[in-house]
Each structure stands twice: as C-alpha cells, then as structure tokens.
Wavefront OBJ file of the C-alpha trace (Angstrom):
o trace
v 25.464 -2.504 12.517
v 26.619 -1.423 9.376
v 30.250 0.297 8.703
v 30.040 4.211 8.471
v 32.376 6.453 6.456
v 34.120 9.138 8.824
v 35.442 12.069 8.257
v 39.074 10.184 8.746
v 40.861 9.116 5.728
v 44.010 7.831 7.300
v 46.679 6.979 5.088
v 49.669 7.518 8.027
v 49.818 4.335 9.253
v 52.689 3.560 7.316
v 54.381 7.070 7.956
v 53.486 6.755 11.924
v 54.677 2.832 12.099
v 58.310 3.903 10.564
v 58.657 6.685 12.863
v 57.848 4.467 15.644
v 59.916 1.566 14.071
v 62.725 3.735 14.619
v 62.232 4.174 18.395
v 61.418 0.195 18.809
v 64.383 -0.642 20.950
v 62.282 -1.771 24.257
v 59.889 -4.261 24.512
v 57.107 -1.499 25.004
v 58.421 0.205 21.598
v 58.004 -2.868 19.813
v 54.622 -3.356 21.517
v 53.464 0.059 20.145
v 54.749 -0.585 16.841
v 52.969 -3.787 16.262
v 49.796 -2.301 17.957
v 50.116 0.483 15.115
v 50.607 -2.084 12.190
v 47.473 -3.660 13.423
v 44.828 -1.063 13.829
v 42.002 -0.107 11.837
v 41.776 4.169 10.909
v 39.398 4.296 13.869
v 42.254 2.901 16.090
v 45.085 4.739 14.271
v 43.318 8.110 15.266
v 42.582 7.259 18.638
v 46.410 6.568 19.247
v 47.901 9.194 17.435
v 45.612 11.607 20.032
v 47.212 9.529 22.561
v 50.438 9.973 21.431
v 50.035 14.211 21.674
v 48.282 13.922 24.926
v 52.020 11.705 26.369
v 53.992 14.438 24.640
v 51.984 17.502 25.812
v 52.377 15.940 29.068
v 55.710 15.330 29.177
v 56.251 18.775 27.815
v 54.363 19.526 30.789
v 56.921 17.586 33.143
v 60.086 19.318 31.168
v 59.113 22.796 31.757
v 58.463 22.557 35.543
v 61.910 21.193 35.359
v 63.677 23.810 33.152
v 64.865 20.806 30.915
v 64.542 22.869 27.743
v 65.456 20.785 24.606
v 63.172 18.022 26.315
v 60.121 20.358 26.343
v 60.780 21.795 22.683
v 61.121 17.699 21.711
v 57.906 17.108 23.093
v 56.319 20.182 22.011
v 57.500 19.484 18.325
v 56.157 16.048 18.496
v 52.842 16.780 19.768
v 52.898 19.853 16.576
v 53.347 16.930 14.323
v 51.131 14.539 15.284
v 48.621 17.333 15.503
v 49.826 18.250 11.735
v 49.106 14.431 10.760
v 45.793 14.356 11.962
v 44.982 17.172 9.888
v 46.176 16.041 6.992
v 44.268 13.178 7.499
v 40.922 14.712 7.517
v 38.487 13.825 4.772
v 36.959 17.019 3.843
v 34.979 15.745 1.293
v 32.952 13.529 3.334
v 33.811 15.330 6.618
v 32.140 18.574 5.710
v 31.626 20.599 8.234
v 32.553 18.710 11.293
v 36.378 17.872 9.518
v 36.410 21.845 8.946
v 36.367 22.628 12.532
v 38.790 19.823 13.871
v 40.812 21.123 10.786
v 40.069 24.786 12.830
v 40.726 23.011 15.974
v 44.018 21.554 15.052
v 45.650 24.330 13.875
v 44.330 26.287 16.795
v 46.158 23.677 19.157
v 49.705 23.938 16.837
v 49.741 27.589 17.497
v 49.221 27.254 21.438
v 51.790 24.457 21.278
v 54.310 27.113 19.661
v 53.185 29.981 22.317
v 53.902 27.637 24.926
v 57.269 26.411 23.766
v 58.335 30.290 22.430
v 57.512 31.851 25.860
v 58.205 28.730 28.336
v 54.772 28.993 29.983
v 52.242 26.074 31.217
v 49.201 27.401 30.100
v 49.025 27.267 26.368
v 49.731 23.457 27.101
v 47.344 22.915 29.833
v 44.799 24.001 27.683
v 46.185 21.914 24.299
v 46.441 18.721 26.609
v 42.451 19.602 27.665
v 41.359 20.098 24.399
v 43.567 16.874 23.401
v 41.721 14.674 26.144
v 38.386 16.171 24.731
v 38.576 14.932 21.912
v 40.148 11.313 22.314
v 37.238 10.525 24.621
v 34.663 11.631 21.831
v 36.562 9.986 19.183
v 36.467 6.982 21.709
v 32.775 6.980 22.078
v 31.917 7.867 18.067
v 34.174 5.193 17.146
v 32.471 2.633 20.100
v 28.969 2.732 17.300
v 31.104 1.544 14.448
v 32.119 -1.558 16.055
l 1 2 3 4 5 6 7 8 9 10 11 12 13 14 15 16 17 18 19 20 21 22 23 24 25 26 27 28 29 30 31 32 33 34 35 36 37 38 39 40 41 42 43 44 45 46 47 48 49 50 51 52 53 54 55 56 57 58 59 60 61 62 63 64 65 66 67 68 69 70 71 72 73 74 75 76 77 78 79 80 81 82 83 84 85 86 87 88 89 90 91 92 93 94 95 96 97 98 99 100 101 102 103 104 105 106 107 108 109 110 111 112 113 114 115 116 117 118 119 120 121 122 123 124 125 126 127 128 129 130 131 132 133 134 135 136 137 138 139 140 141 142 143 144 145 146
C-alpha cells in the first residue's frame, strides 16, 4: 500500500528526544529515548499522546494525594506535549480535520489549567478521555499506512 501524507508534519523529534535525553538516567529512560530517536512521525505522535495520557494520570494520582507541585508538574507537562502536537499539525494538507484537533488541543490545555487552578479531578478525567480517544484512532489510522 502506498505511503499517505497526514495531517502530521512532525519536526519535534529532536526537541522531544533532548528533553527526554535529559531524564535518561534509568535503563527505562534510556529505553524511551532510543525508542524516540527511532520512530517514524506516525510513531512520534502516537507516543507523545502517550506521554500526556502518563502525565494526566499521574496528575490524577497527585491530586487524590494533595501532593501539589507533583500535580502542577504533571499538569504542565501534559500542557506541553499537548502544545507540541499542535504545533505540529500540517494545516495545509490537514485541512479541516488538523483544524479541529488544532480546536481539540487547545480545548484540552484549557481543562488542563482549570484542573490544576481549582485542584479538581474532573477537568482531567475528561482530558485523559479525550487523550485515550484519540491515541487509539491515531493507532488504527496509522495501522493503514504500514
């Protein structure tokens, strides 16, 4: 089957392997890292919605524990990587469909801040839905460009 353009253009792979790089102390770190330097956009994309849906999680875990600087680390993370992916977006050849995960993004930022601004689980229940959405979709669009 032939290679499709998507409405990806990812040029973070360096940016996301050097943040990583500099949390590659453990063996799983390094694993990551090298993982990263190996992947193809498809991949890149699919782990950097894996990497908000761990820190929206363990946001998650840091509230129901009152560990506040944890939760606003995790919080701020998952903003970012959320702020990647839309920079990312082609939206030249994404048209309308980059336009609404563009939408969709932002969206998600400004539940993430709600969440973190007035402590409460639900803005980030609903991000890590939304977040688990859309790395199974992106799983089975990129499956038919294998």
């Amino acid at each position: 089957m032939p290679r499709r353009s998507v409405a990806i253009s990812l040029n973070s792979a360096p940016l996301l392997a050097e943040e990583i790089g500099s949390m590659a102390s453990t063996v799983p770190d390094r694993y990551l890292e090298a993982e990263v330097m190996s992947a193809d956009p498809l991949k890149l994309v699919w782990l950097l919605y894996r990497g908000a849906i761990e820190a929206v999680r363990s946001a998650r875990r840091h509230l129901a524990h009152g560990a506040i600087r944890e939760r606003s680390r995790q919080i701020a993370k998952a903003w970012e990587i959320l702020l990647e992916l839309a920079v990312s977006l082609n939206r030249e050849q994404g048209g309308e469909i980059s336009q609404r995960l563009a939408g969709l993004y932002s969206y998600m930022q400004g539940r993430l801040i709600e969440a973190n601004t007035r402590q409460i689980d639900a803005p980030l229940e609903e991000v890590e839905t939304l977040l688990v959405s859309l790395s199974e979709a992106w799983q089975t669009a990129a499956s038919g460009y294998e």
